[in-house]
N, C-alpha and C positions, 0 to 999 in steps of 0.2 A: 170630427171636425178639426182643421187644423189651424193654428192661433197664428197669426201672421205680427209676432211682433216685433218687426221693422218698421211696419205701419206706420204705428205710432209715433215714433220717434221720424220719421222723414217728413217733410213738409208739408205734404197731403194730408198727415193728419195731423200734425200741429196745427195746419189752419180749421179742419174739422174739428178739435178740440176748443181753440179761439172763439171761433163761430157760435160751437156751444155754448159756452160760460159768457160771452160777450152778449145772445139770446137773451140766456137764461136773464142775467141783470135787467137788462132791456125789459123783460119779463116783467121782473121784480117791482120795477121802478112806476111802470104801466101802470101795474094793481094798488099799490100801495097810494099812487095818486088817484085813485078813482075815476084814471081816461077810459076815453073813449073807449067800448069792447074789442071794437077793430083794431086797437092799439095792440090791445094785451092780445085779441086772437091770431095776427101777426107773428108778435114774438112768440108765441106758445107757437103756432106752427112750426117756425125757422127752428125754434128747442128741437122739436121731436121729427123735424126731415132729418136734419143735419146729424143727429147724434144714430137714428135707421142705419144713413151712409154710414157711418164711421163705423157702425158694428157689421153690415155688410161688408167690408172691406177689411175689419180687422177679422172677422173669423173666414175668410176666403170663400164667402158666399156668393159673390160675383160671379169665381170659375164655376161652382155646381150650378149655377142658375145662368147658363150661357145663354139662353134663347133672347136675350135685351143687353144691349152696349148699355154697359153702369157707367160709364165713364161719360157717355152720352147724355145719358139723364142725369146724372148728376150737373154738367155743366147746364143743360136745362134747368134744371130749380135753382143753380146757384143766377143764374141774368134773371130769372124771372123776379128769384126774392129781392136781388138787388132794386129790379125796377119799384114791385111792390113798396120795400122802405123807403127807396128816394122820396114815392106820394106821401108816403104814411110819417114818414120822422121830417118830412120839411112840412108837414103840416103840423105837428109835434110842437115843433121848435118855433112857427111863426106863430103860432094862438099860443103857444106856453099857457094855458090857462093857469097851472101852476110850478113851481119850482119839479115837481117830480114828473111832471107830465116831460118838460124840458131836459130834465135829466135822461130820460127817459128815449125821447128824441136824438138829444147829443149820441148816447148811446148806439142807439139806431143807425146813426148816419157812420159810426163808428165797425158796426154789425155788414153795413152798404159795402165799404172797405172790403171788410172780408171777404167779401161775396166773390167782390170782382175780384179778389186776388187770388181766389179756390178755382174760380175761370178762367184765368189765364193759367194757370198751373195746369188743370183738369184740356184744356185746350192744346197746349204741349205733348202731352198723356197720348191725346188721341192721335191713331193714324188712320186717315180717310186712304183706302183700296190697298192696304196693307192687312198680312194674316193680324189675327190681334193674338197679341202674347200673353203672356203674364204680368199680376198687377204688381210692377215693379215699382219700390217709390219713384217720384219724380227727384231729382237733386236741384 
């Protein structure tokens, strides 16, 4: 298996990296305030799609597994999650039930950002009725 690491380092996965640790906190902040489960099972999801991607991507599992556009589906979960936290952290943030639930939210809305910014990047990426190349960073 081969290690692609330029990945990393290009803006694709700086913002998969972000997205992670931005989650992960989101995550944190959820449980520690004892919200809602929907809250914390949100961010736990966005944790572990997003960090999938970035290991699909950093070990070049995308080319052996040609039979599905990753680039595709990933801009799919990336609008989807956006939408999900738009309901889930403006709800967060207008009940604030308490300081970490709020935190928690801010976060979230923080996490939305990313989303839409891994989407328009991953949206660039993509060429509709072109051969598909190799995953090259975006710049």
């Amino acid at each position: 298996m081969a290690l692609d690491s330029g990945f990393a380092s290009s803006a694709r996965g700086a913002v998969k990296i972000a997205r992670t640790v931005v989650a992960f906190v989101t995550f944190l902040c959820f449980v520690a305030s004892r919200a809602h489960e929907a809250y914390s099972a949100l961010a736990a999801m966005e944790v572990t799609v997003t960090a999938l991607f970035f290991v699909l991507y950093l070990l070049q599992l995308d080319k052996r597994l040609s039979w599905l556009c990753w680039p595709l589906a990933d801009l799919f979960n990336s609008v989807i999650a956006a939408l999900f936290l738009l309901v889930v952290c403006m709800f967060a943030v207008t009940i604030k039930t308490n300081k970490g639930t709020l935190t928690g939210g801010v976060f979230g809305l923080v996490l939305l950002v990313l989303c839409v910014l891994d989407a328009v990047i991953l949206f660039q990426k993509i060429s509709f009725g072109e051969p598909r190349g190799s995953n090259t960073p975006a710049k």
